[in-house]
C-alpha positions as a Markdown table, in Angstrom:
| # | Residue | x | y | z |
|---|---|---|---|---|
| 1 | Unk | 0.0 | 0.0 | 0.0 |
| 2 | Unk | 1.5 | 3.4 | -0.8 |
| 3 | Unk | 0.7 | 6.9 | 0.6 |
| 4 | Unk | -1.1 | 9.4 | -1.1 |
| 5 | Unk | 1.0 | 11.7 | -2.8 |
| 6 | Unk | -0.2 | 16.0 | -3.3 |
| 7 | Unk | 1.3 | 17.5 | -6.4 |
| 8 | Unk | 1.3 | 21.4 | -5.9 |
| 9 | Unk | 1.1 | 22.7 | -9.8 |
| 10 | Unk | 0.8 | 26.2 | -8.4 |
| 11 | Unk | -3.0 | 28.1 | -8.9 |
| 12 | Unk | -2.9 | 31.0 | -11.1 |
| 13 | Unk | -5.8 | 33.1 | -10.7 |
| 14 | Unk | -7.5 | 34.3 | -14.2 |
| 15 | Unk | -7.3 | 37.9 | -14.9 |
| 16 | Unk | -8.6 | 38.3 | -17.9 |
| 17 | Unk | -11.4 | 40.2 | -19.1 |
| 18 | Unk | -15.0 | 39.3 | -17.2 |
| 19 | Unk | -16.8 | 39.3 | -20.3 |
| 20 | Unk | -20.0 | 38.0 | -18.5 |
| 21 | Unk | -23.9 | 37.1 | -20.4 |
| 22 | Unk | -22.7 | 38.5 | -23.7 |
| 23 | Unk | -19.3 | 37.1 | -24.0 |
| 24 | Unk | -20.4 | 33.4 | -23.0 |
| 25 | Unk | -23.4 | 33.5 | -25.9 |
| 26 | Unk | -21.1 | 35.1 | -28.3 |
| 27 | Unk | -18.4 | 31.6 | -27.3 |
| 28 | Unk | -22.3 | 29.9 | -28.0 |
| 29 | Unk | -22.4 | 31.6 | -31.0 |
| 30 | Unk | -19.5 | 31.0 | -32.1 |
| 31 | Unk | -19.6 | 27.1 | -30.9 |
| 32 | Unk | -22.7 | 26.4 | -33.0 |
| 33 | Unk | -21.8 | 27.8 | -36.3 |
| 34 | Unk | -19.0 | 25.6 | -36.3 |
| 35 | Unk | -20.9 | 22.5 | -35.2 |
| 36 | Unk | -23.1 | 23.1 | -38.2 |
| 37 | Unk | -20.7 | 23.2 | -41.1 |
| 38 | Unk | -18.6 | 20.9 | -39.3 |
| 39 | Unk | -15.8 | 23.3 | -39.0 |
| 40 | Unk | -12.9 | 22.2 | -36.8 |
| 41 | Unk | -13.9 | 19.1 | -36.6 |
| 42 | Unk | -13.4 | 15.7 | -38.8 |
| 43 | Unk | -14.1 | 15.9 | -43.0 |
| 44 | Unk | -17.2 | 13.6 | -42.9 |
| 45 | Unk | -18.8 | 16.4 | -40.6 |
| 46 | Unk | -18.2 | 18.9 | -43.2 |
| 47 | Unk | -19.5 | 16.8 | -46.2 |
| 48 | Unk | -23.4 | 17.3 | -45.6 |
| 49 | Unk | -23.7 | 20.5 | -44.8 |
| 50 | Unk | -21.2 | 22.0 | -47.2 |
| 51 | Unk | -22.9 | 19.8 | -49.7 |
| 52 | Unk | -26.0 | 21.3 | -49.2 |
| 53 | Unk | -25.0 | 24.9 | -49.5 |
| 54 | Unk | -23.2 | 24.0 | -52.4 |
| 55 | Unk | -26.4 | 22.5 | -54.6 |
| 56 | Unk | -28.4 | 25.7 | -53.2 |
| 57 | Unk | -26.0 | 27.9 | -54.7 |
| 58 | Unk | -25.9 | 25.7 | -57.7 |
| 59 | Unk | -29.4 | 26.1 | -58.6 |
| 60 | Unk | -28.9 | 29.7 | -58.8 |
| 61 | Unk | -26.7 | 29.4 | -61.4 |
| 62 | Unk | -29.4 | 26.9 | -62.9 |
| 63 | Unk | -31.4 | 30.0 | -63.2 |
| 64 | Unk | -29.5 | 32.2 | -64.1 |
| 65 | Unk | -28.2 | 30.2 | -67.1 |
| 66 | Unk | -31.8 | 29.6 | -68.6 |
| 67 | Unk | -31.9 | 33.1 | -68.8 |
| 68 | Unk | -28.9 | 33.6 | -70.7 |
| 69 | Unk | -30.0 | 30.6 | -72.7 |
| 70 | Unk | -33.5 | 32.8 | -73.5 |
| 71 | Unk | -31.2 | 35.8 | -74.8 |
| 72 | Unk | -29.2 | 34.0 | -76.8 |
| 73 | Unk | -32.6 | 32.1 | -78.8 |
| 74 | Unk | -34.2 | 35.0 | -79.1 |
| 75 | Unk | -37.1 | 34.8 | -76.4 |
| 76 | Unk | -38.4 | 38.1 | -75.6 |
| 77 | Unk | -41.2 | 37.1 | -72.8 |
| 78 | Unk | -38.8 | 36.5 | -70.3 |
| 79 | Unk | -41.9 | 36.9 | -67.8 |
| 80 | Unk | -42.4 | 32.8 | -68.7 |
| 81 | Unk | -38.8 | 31.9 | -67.2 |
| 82 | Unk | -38.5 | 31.2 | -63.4 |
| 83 | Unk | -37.5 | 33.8 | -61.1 |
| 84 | Unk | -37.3 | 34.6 | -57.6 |
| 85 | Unk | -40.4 | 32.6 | -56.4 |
| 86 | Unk | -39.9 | 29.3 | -58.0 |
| 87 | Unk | -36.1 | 29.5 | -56.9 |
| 88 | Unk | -37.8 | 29.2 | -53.4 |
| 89 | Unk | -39.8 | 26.1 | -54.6 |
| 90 | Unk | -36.4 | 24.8 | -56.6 |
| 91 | Unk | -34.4 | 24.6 | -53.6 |
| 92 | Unk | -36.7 | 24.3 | -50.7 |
| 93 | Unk | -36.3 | 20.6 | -49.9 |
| 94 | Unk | -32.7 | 21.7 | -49.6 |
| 95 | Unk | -32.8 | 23.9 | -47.2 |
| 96 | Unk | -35.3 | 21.7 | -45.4 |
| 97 | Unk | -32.3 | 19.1 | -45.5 |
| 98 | Unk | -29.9 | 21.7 | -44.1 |
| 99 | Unk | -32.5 | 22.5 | -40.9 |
| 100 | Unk | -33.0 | 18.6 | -40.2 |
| 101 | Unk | -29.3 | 18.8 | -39.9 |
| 102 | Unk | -28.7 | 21.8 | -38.1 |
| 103 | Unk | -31.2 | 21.9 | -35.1 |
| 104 | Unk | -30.5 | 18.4 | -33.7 |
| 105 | Unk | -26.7 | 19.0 | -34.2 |
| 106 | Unk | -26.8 | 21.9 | -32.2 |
| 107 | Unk | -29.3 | 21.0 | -29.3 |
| 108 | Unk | -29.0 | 17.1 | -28.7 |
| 109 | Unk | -25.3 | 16.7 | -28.5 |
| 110 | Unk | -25.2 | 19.4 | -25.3 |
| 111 | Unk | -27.7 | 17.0 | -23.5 |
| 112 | Unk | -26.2 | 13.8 | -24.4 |
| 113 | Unk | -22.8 | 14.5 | -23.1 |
| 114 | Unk | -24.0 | 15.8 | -20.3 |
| 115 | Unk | -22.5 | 19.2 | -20.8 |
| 116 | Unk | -25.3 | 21.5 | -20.0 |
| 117 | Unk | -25.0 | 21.9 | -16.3 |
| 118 | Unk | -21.5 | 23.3 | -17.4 |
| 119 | Unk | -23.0 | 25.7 | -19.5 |
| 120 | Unk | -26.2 | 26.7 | -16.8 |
| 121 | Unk | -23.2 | 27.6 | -14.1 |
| 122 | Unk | -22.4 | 31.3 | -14.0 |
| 123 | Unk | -23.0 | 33.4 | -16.1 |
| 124 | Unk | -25.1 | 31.7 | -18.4 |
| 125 | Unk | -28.7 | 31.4 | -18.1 |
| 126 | Unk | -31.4 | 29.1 | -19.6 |
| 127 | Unk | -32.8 | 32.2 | -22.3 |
| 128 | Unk | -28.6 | 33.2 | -22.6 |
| 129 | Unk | -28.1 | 29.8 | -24.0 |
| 130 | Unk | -31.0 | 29.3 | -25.9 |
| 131 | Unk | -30.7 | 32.8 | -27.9 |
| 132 | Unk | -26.8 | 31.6 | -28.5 |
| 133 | Unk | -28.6 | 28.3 | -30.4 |
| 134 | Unk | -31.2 | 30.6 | -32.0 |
| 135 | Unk | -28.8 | 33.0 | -33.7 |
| 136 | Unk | -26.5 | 30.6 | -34.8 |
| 137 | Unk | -29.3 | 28.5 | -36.2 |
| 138 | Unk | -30.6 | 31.5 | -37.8 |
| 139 | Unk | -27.4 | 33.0 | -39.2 |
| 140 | Unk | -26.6 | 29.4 | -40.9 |
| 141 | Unk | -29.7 | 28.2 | -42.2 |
| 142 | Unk | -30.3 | 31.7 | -43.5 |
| 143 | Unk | -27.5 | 31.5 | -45.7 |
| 144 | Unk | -29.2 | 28.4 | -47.7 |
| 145 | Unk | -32.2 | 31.1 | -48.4 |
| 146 | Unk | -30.4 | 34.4 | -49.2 |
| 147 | Unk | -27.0 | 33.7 | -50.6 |
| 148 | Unk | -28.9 | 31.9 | -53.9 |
| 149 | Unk | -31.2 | 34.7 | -54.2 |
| 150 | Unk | -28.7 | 37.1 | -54.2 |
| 151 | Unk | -26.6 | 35.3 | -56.5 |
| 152 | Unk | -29.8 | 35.1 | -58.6 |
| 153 | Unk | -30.4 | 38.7 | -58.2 |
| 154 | Unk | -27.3 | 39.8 | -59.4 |
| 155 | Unk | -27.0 | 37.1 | -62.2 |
| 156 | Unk | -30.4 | 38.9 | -64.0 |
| 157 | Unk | -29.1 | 42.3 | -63.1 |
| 158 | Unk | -26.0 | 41.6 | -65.2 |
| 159 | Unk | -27.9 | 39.7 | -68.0 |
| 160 | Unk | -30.6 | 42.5 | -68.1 |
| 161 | Unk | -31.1 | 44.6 | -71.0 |
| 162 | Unk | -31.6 | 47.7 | -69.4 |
| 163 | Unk | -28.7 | 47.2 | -67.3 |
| 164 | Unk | -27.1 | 46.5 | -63.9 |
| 165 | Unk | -27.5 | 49.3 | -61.9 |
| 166 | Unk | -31.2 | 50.1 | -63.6 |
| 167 | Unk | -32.1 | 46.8 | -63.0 |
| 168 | Unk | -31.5 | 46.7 | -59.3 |
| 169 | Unk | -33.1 | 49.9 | -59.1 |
| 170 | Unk | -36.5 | 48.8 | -61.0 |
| 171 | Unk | -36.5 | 45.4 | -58.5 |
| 172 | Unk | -36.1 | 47.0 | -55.1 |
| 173 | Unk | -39.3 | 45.1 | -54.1 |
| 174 | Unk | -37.2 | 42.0 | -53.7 |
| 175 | Unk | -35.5 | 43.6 | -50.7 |
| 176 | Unk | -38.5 | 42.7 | -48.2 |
| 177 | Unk | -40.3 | 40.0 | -50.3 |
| 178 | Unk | -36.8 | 37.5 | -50.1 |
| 179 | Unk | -36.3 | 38.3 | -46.4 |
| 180 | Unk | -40.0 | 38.1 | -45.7 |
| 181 | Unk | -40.4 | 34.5 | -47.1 |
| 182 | Unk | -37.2 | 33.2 | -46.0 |
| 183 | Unk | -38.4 | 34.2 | -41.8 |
| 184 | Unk | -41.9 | 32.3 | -43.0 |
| 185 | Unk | -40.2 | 29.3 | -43.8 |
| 186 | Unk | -37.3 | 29.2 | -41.0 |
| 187 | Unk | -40.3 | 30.1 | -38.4 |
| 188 | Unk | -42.0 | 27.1 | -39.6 |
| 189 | Unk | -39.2 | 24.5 | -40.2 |
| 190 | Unk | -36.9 | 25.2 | -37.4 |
| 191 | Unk | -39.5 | 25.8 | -34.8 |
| 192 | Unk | -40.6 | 22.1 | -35.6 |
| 193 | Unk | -37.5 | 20.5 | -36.1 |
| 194 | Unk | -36.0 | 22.2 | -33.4 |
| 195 | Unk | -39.3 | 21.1 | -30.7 |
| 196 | Unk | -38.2 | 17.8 | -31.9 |
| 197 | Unk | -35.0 | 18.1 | -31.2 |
| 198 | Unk | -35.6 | 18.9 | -27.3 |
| 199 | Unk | -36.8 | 15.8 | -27.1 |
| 200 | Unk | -35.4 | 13.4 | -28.8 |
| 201 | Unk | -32.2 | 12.0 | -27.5 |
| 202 | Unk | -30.2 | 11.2 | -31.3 |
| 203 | Unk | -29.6 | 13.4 | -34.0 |
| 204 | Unk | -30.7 | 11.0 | -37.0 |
| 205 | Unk | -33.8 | 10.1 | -35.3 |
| 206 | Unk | -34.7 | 14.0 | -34.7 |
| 207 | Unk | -34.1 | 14.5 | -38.5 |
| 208 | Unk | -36.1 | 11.6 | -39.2 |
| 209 | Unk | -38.9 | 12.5 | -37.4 |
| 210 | Unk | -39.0 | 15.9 | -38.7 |
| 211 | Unk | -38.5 | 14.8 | -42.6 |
| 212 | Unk | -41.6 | 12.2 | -41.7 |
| 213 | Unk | -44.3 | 15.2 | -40.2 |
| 214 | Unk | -43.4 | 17.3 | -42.8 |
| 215 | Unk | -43.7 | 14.4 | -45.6 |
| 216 | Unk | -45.9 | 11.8 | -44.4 |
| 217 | Unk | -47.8 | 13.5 | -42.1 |
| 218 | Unk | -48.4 | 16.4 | -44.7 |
| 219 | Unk | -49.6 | 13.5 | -47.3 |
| 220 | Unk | -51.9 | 12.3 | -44.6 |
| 221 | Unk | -53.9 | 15.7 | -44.1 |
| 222 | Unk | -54.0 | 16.3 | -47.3 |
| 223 | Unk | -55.5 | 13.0 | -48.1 |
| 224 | Unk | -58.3 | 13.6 | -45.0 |
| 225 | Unk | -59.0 | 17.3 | -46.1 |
| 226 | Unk | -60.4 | 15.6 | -49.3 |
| 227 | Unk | -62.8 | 13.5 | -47.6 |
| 228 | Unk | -66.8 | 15.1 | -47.7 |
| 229 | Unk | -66.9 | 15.4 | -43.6 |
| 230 | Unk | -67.0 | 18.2 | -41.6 |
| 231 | Unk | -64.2 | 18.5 | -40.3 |
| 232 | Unk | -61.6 | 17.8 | -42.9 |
| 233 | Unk | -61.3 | 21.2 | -44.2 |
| 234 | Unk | -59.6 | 22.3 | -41.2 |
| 235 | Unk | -57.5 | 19.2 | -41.3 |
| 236 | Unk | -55.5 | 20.4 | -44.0 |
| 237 | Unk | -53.9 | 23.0 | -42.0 |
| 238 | Unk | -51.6 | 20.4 | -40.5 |
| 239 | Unk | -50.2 | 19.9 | -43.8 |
| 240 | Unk | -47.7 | 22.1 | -42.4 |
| 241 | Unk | -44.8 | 22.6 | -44.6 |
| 242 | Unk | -47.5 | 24.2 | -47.8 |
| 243 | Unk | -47.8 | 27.4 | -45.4 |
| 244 | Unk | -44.7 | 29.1 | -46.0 |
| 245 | Unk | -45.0 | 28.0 | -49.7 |
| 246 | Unk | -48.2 | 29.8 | -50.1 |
| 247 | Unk | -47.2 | 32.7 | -48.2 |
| 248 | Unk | -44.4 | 32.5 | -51.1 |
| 249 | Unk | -46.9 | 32.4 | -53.9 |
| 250 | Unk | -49.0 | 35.2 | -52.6 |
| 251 | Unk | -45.5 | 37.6 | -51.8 |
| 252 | Unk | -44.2 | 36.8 | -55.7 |
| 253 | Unk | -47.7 | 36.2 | -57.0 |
| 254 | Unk | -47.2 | 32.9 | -58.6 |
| 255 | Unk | -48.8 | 29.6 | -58.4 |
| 256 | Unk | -46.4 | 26.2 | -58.2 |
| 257 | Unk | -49.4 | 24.2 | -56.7 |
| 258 | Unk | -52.6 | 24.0 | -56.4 |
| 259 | Unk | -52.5 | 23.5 | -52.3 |
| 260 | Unk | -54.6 | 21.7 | -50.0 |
| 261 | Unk | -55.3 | 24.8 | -47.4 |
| 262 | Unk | -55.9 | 26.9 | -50.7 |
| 263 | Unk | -58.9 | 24.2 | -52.5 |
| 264 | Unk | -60.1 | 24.2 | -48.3 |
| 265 | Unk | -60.6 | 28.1 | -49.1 |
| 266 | Unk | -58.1 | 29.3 | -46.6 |
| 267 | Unk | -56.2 | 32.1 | -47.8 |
| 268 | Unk | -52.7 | 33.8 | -46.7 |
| 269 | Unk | -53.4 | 35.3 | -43.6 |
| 270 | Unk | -54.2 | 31.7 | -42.3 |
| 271 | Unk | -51.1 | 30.3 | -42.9 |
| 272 | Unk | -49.4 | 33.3 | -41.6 |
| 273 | Unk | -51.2 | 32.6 | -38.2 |
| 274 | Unk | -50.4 | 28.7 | -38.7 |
| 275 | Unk | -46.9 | 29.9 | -39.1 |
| 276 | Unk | -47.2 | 32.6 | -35.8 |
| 277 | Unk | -48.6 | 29.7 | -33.8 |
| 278 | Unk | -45.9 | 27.1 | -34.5 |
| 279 | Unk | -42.7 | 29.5 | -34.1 |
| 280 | Unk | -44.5 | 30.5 | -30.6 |
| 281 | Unk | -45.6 | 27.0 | -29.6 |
| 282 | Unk | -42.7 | 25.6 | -30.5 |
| 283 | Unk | -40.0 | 28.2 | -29.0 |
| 284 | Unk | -42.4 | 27.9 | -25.7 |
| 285 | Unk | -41.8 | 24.2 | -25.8 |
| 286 | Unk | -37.7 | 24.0 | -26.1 |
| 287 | Unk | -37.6 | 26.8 | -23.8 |
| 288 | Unk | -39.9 | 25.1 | -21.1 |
| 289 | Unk | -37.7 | 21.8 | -21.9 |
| 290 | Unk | -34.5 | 23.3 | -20.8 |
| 291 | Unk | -36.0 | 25.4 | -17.9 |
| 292 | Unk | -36.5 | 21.4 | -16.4 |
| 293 | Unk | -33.0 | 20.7 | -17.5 |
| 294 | Unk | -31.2 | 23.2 | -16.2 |
C-alpha cells in the first residue's frame, strides 16, 4: 500500500477580461456555427452540410443560365422563365435538408454529453443559451435562403437589357419579399425541427422525425381534407410545410401548386397565423424543456 502523494502545480488566478452574459453567448455563438458546417472538426462532418450549401448555390446558377440561354434564342417574354419565387420552390427541400441537420446537431449533442450543467453555471442562463442556439441557427440556415437569391439577383441584373444598376433599381421590391419569405419558412421549419429536437435524444432520429411530419404527415392531411366530412377542411392545415410555400406564392404572385389549405378556401393570412402559432408554440416548448434541465 503506498501513501497518497499531493502535487502542488501552483494556482494562477484568471485575470482576464470578465466578459460576463454577452461574452459566454457570443463563445455559444460561435460554438454552434461551427458545429453546423462541421468546422474544426473531422471531413465527414463537413461533407453534408457544405454539400448542401453547395447544390443551393448551384441552382442559382441553374437560373440564371436559362436566362442567358433565352437571350441567346431570341425569347423576348422572359416573364415565362423562373424567377425569384420558384427558386424558393427549386431549392426548398434543400434547405429543409440543411435545418433537419442543423437543429438536432446543435441541441441534442449538449444534452447527451451531459455538458449542459457546465454551460447553466455562471454566467449563463437558460434564455442566454438558448438565444446563442437561436442565432447561430438562424445565421446558418439563412444562408441556404439568401446567398442563392442574391446570386440570382445579381446574375439577371447583369444579363438585363436595361442594365445593372437600372435593373437593381426597378426590382427593389425583392428587398422585403426575399427576407420576408425566408423568416416564413425558417419560423415554420426550425421551430418544428428544433421542438423535436428537445426531445429526442439522437440526431438522425430528430431529423427523421422531422423529414416524416413534414412528408408523411403532410400526405396524410392532405388525403383527409379531401374527404366530404366536416371536419376535414380544417384538417389540412396540418399539412404544415405548404404554409410558407403559399405565403411565397402570394409575396411573388405565382402559383407552383394548387394547395390543400388553398382548395379548403383558406387564404394567406391563415397560414401566416399557422406559421405565428408554430414559431410560438414551438419556441415555448424547447424553452420550457430546458428550464426542467437546467
Amino acid at each position: 500500500m503506498t501513501d497518497d502523494v499531493i502535487y502542488d502545480r501552483g494556482y494562477r488566478r484568471y485575470d482576464g477580461p470578465r466578459l460576463g452574459v454577452s461574452g459566454a453567448r457570443r463563445a455559444v455563438i460561435r460554438d454552434g456555427i461551427r458545429r453546423v458546417l462541421g468546422l474544426r472538426r473531422k471531413a465527414r462532418r463537413k461533407i453534408l452540410p457544405w454539400s448542401l450549401l453547395a447544390i443551393a448555390a448551384a441552382s442559382a446558377v441553374v437560373f440564371v443560365g436559362l436566362h442567358f440561354a433565352s437571350s441567346q434564342i431570341g425569347i423576348e417574354d422572359t416573364s415565362l422563365l423562373p424567377r425569384y419565387g420558384e427558386l424558393f420552390d427549386f431549392f426548398s427541400w434543400v434547405g429543409i435538408l440543411f435545418i433537419a441537420l442543423a437543429a438536432p446537431t446543435l441541441l441534442i449533442p449538449d444534452r447527451t454529453q451531459g455538458v449542459l450543467a457546465v454551460y447553466f453555471s455562471r454566467p449563463l442562463t437558460v434564455g442566454a443559451y438558448l438565444q446563442g442556439k437561436l442565432a447561430a441557427f438562424l445565421g446558418v440556415t439563412s444562408l441556404i435562403y439568401l446567398l442563392p437569391q442574391l446570386a440570382l439577383h445579381i446574375g439577371l441584373a447583369f444579363l438585363s437589357d436595361d442594365g445593372f444598376l437600372p435593373y437593381l433599381g426597378s426590382n427593389l421590391d425583392v428587398l422585403w419579399k426575399v427576407p420576408l419569405v425566408t423568416a416564413g419558412y425558417l419560423a415554420l421549419h426550425g421551430s418544428l425541427a428544433t421542438a423535436v429536437s428537445a426531445v429526442v435524444g439522437r440526431t438522425g432520429v430528430a431529423s427523421a422525425i422531422f423529414l416524416g411530419i413534414l412528408t408523411a404527415g403532410g400526405s396524410i392531411a392532405s388525403r383527409i381534407g379531401l374527404l366530404d366530412v366536416p371536419f376535414a377542411r380544417w384538417v389540412t392545415l396540418l399539412a404544415l410545410d405548404q404554409h410558407p410555400r403559399i405565403v411565397r406564392d402570394r409575396v411573388f404572385d405565382i402559383t407552383t401548386a394548387d394547395y390543400p389549405a388553398v382548395q379548403a378556401g383558406f387564404g394567406m393570412w391563415t397560414s401566416v397565423a399557422v406559421i405565428a402559432v408554430v414559431a410560438v408554440v414551438g419556441t415555448w416548448w424547447v424553452y420550457r424543456r430546458y428550464r426542467k434541465l437546467a
